[in-house]
C-alpha positions in Angstrom: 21.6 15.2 -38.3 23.9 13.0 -40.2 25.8 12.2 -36.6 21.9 10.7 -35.4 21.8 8.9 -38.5 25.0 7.1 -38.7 24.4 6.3 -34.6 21.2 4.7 -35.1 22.8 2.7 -38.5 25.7 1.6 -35.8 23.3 0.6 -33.5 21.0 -0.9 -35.7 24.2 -3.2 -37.5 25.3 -3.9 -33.8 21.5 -5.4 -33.0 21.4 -7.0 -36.4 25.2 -8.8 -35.6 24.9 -9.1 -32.4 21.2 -10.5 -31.5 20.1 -12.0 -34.9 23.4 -13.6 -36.4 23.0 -17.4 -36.0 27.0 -17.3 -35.0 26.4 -19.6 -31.8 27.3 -23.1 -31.5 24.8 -25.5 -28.8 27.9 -25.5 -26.4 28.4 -21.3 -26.3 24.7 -21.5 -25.3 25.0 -24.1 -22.9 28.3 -22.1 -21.3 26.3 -18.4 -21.7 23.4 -19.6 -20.0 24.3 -21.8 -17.5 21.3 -25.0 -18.4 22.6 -28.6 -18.9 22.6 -30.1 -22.0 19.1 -32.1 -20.9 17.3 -29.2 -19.7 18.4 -27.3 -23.4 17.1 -29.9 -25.0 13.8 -30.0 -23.0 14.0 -26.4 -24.0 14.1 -27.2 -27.2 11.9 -30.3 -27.5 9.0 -28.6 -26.4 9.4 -25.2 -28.1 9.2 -23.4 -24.9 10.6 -20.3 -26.2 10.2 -18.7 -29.9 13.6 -18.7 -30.9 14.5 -17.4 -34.5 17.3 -19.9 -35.6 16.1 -23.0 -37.4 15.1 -25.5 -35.5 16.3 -28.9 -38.1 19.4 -26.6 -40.4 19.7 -29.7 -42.5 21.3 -33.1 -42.1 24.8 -32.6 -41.5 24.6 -28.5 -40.1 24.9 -28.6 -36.5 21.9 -26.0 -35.3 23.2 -22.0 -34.5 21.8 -19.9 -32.6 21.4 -16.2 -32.9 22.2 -14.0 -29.3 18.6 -13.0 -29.4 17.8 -16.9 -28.7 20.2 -17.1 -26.2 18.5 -13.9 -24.6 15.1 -15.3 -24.2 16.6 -19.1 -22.8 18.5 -17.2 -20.4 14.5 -15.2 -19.7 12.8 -18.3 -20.2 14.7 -20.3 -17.1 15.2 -17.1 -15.3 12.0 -16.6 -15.1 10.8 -20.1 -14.0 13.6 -20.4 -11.1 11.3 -18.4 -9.2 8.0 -19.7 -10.2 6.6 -18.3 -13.2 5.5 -20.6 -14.9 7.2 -22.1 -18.1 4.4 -22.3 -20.5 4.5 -18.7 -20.8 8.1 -17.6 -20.4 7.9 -17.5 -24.2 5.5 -14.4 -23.5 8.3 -12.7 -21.2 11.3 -13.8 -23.5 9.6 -12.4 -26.4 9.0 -8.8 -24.4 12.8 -9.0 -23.7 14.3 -9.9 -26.7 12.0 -7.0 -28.2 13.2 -4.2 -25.7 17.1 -5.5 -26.4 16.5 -4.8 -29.9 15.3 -1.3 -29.7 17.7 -0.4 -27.6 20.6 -1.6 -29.2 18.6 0.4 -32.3 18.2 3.5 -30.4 14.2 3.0 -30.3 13.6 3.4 -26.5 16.3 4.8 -24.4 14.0 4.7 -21.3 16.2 3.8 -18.5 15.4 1.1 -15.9 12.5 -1.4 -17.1 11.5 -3.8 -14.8 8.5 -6.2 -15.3 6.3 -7.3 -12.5 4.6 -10.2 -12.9 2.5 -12.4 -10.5 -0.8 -14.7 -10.9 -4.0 -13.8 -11.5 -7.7 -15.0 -10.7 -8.2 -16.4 -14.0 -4.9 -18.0 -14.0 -3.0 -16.6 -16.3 0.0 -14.3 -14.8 0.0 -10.5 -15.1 3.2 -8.5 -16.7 3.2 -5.3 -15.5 6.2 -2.7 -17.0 7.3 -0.4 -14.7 10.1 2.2 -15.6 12.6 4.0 -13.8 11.2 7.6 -12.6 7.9 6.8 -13.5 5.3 6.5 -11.2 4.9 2.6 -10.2 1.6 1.1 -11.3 -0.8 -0.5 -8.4 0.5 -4.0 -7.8 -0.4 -6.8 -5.3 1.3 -6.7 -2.2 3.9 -9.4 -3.7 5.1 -9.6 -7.1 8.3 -11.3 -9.3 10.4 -8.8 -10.5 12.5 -9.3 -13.7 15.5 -6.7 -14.2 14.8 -6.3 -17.5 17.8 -4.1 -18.8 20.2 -5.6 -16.3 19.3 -9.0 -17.8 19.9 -7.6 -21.2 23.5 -5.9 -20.6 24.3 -9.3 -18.5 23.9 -10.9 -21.8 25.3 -8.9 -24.1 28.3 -8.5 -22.1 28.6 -12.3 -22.4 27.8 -12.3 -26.2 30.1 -9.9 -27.1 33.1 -11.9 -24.9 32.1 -14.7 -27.0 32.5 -13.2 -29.8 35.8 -11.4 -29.1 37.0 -14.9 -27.8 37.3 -13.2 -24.6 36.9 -14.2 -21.1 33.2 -14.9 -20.0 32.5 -12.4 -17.2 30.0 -13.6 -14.8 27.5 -11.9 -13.0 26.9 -14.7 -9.9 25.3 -12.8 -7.1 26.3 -14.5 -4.1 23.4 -16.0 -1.9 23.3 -14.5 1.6 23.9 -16.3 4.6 21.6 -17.8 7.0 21.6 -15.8 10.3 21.4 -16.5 13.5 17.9 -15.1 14.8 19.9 -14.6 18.1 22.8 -12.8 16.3 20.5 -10.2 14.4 19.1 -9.4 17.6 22.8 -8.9 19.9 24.9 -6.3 19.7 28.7 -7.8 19.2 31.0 -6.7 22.1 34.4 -7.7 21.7 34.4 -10.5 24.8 31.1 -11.8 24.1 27.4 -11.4 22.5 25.3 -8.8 24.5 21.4 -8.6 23.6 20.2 -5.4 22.9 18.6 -3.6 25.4 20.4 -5.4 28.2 23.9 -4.7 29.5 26.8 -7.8 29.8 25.6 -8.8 32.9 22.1 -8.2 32.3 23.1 -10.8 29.4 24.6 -13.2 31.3 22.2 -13.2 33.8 19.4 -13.6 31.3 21.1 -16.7 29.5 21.7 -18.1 32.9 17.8 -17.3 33.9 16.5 -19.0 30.7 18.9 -22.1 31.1 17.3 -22.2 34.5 14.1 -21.9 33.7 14.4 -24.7 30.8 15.6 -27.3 32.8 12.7 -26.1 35.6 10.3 -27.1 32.8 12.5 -30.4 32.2 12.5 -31.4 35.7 9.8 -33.4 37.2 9.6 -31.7 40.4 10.0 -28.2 38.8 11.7 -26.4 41.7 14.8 -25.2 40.3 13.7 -21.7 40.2 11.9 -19.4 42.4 9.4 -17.0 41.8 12.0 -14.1 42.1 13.9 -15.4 39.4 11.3 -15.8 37.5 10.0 -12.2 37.5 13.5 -11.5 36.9 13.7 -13.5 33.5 10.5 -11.8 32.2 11.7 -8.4 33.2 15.0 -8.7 30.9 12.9 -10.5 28.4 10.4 -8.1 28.0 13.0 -5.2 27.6 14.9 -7.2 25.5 11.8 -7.7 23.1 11.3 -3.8 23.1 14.5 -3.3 21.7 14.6 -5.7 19.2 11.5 -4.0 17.8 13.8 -1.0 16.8 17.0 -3.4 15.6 16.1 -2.5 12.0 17.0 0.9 12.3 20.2 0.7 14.0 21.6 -2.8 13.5 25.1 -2.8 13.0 28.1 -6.1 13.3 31.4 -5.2 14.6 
């Protein structure tokens, strides 16, 4: 019993010094969030988020911010690169901040919160909590989701760097890369591309077909390919198209 107390007093000393000690300058914020100066103080200017630091310290105090504040900014502009909109991030930044507190606490140990959100009818946008191992709530066939307790060990990770004055670690997801449409749908063999469902020759003969066929269309007197050829393109088109249908299931690169 005294073990579970003295946990939950660690954990609730680590919430209390972690998220609600005003120990961050403007520039840790700036460097733990990723904004520009302009769009923190847009942040800022229009109270877009509830943050719990003082907002005017005093003349001569610069501001500081607590890591709860920096939690719900990070939300806030998370939340509206994809859409949501920013007049009520606060609403989301507020549910965050929240859920980092207890856990920190030992409150809610619930594993895997994700919210939902998406617009409604009236306008306003829905924030749906789903939980790992639960059973997933009804939703609209597409949704935002926000990572909640990813987001919050992103930033506590970064807090706690800070704080220890040690390197930053970022959490940068790279974008994928565009593919080719053409690609997805080959199989690579290692002296050329070969569509799937068609052999190398098959392949070759179907680029050569097509190539054919375009000009044909090109051409004013439209003669460069006979009606064999033709049947012959749309043959090794049409099994081509078959077997792209089942790509998805056993696309692989070399």
């Amino acid at each position: 019993m005294t073990e579970s107390v003295n946990e939950i007093w660690a954990g609730f000393n680590d919430a209390t010094r972690i998220l609600r000690a005003a120990q961050f300058a403007r520039r840790d914020v700036i460097e733990l969030t990723g904004l520009t100066d302009a769009q923190l103080k847009n942040t800022l200017d229009r109270d877009l988020v509830r943050l719990d630091s003082t907002h005017n310290p005093g003349t001569g105090r610069r501001r500081m911010f607590t890591g709860s504040d920096v939690l719900k900014i990070t939300v806030a502009h998370t939340m509206s690169g994809i859409g949501f909109p920013m007049r009520w991030s606060y609403l989301v930044a507020d549910e965050v901040a929240r859920r980092a507190s207890e856990r920190l606490v030992g409150i809610d140990n619930t594993p895997g919160l994700v919210i939902a959100t998406y617009p409604m009818a009236s306008g306003d946008w829905a924030r749906i909590p789903m939980w790992e191992g639960k059973e997933e709530p009804k939703l609209p066939i597409a949704v935002q989701l926000l990572q909640v307790d990813r987001m919050i060990d992103e930033v506590l990770a970064k807090l706690r760097a800070l704080v220890a004055d040690e390197p930053i670690p970022s959490f940068a997801v790279e974008e994928p890369k565009p593919y080719d449409l053409r690609e997805m749908f080959c199989w690579q063999d290692p002296e050329m591309t070969v569509l799937v469902g068609l052999s190398r020759e098959e392949t070759v003969e179907f680029f050569e077909l097509s190539e054919l066929k375009t000009q044909d269309m090109l051409s004013e007197t439209k003669s460069l390919i006979t009606d064999e050829q033709e049947d012959r393109l749309q043959e090794l088109n049409e099994r081509y198209d078959k077997a792209s249908i089942l790509v998805p299931l056993k696309y692989r690169k070399a």
